[in-house]
C-alpha positions as CSV (number, residue, x, y, z in Angstrom):
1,X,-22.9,-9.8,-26.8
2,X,-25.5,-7.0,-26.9
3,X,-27.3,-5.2,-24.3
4,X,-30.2,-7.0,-23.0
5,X,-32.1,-3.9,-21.9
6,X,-31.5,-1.9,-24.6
7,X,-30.0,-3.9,-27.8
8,X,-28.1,-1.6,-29.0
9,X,-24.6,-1.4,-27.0
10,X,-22.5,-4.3,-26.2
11,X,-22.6,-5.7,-22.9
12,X,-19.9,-5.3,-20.5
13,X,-21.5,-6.0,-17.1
14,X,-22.8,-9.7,-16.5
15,X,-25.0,-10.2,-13.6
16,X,-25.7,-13.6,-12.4
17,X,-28.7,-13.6,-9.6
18,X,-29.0,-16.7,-7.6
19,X,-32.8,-17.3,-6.1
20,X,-34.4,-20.6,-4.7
21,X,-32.0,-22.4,-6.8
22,X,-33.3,-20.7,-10.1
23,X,-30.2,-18.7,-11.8
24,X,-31.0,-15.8,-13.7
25,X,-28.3,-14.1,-15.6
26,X,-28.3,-10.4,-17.1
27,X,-25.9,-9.1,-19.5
28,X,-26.1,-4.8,-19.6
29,X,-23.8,-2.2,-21.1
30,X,-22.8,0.3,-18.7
31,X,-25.3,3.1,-19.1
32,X,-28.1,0.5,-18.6
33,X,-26.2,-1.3,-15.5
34,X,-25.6,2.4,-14.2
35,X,-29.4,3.4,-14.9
36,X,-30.5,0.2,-12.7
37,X,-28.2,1.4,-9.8
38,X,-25.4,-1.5,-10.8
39,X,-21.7,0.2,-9.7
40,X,-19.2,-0.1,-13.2
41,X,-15.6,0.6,-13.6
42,X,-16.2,4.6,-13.9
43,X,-17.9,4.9,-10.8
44,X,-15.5,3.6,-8.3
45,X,-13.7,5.4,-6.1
46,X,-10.5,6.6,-8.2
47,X,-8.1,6.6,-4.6
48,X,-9.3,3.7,-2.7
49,X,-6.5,3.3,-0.5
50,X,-7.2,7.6,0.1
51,X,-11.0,6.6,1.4
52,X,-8.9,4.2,3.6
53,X,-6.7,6.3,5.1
54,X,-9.0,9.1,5.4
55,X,-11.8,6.3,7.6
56,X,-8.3,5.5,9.4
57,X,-8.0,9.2,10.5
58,X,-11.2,9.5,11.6
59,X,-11.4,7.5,14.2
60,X,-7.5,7.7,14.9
61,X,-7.6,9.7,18.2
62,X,-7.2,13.3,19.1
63,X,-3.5,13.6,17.9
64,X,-5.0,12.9,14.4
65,X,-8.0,14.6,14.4
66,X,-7.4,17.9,12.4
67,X,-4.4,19.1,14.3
68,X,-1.2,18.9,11.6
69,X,-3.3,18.1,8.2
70,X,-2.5,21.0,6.6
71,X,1.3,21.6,8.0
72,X,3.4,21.1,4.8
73,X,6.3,19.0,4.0
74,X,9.2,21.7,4.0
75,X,10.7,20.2,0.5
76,X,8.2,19.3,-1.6
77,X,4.9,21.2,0.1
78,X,2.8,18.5,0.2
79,X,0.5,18.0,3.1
80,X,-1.1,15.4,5.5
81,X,-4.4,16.0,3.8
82,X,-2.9,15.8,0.7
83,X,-1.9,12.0,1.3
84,X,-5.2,11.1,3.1
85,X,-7.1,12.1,-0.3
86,X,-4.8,10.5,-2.5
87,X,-2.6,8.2,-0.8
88,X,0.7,9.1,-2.0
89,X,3.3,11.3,-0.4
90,X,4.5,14.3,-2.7
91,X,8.4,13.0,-2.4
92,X,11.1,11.0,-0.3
93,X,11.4,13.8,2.7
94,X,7.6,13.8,3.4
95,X,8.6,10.1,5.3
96,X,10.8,12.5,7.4
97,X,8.2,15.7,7.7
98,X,5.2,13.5,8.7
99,X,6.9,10.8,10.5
100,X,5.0,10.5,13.6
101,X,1.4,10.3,11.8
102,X,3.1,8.0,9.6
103,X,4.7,5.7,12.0
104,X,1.4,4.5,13.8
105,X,-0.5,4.3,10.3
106,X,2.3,1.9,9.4
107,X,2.0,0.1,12.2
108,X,-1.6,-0.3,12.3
109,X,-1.5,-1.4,8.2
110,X,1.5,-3.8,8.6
111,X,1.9,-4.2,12.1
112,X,5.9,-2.8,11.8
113,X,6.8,0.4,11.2
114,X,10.5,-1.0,9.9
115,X,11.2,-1.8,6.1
116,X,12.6,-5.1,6.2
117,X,13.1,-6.8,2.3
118,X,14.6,-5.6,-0.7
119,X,16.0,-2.0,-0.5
120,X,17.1,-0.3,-4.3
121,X,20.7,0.2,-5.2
122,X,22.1,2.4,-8.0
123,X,23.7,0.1,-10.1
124,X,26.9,2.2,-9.7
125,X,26.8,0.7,-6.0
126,X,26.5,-2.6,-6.9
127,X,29.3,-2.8,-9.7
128,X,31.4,-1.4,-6.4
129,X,30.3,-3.4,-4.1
130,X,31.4,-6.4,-6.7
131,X,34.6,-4.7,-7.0
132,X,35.3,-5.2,-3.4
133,X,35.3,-9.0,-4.3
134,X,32.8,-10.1,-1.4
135,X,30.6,-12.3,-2.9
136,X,26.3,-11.3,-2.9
137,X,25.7,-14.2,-1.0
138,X,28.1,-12.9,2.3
139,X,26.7,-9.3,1.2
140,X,23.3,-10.1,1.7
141,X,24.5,-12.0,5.1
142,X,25.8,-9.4,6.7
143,X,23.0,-6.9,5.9
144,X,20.4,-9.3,7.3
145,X,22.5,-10.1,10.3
146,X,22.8,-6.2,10.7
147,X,19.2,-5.8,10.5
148,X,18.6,-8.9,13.2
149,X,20.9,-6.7,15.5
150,X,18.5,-3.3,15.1
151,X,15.5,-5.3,15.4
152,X,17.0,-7.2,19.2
153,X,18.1,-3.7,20.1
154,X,14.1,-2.0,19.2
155,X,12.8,-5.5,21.2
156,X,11.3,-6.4,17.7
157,X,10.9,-10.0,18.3
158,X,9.0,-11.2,15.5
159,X,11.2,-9.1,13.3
160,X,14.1,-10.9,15.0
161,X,12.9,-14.6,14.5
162,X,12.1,-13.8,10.7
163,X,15.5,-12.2,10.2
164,X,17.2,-15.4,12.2
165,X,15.0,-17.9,10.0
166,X,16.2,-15.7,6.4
167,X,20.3,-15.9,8.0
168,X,20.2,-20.1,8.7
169,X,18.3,-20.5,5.1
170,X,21.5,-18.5,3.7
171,X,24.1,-20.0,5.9
């Protein structure tokens, strides 16, 4: 489908304008959707969950106004700013540099600040854990009744139920 502004590129933004019932539908290529003020592909924001966090630190407090945005992680030298504009941490230790700040995002995201689900194994641990002849069913018991036992002792309740739902669909 070409351009209906200019004819001569191929439309790839379709706008459909509902008014008083009458439905009026506009089909631009992007320089022409971008020349009537129309937001395409190119123009938005590259990090969106970065703008997120950054909206998140600005109204976070005085602990996480600009105190500690520049102090870097001490393995890998990436900062808190760093994250906030991009949204990923520069490697596995940053959890452990910035784990305060990181602690309260999580909990305000997710309402938990505990991984609970799927964790990854090497597949060198798992051929040895199938070595030890205990089947992944009884495995994957134990690890949940484990984690039902650290979230009772941190008074995570809701945690607690959905760990004691996961054990009696398992048992």
């Amino acid at each position: 489908m070409v351009c209906e502004n200019c004819s001569e590129r191929e439309a790839v933004i379709h706008l459909t304008q509902i008014v008083n019932n009458n439905v009026t539908t506009m089909h631009l290529c992007e320089s022409c959707a971008a020349e009537k003020g129309v937001e395409t592909g190119a123009s938005v924001a590259k990090f969106p969950l970065g703008d997120f966090l950054a909206t998140l630190g600005k109204g976070g407090g005085a602990e996480q106004a600009e105190g500690g945005l520049d102090v870097p992680c001490r393995f890998c030298g990436a900062t808190l700013r760093d994250f906030r504009q991009t949204g990923r941490l520069g490697c596995a230790r940053c959890y452990e540099s910035f784990g305060a700040h990181l602690r309260d995002l999580l909990r305000r995201l997710h309402g938990s600040a505990t991984h609970v689900g799927e964790q990854y194994r090497p597949a060198h641990v798992l051929a040895l854990a199938a070595a030890d002849g205990e089947p992944p069913r009884e495995r994957e018991l134990g690890e949940l009744r484990h984690q039902l036992k650290r979230a009772v002792d941190m008074e995570n309740f809701e945690l607690a139920a959905e760990l004691r739902d996961r054990i009696r669909v398992l048992e």
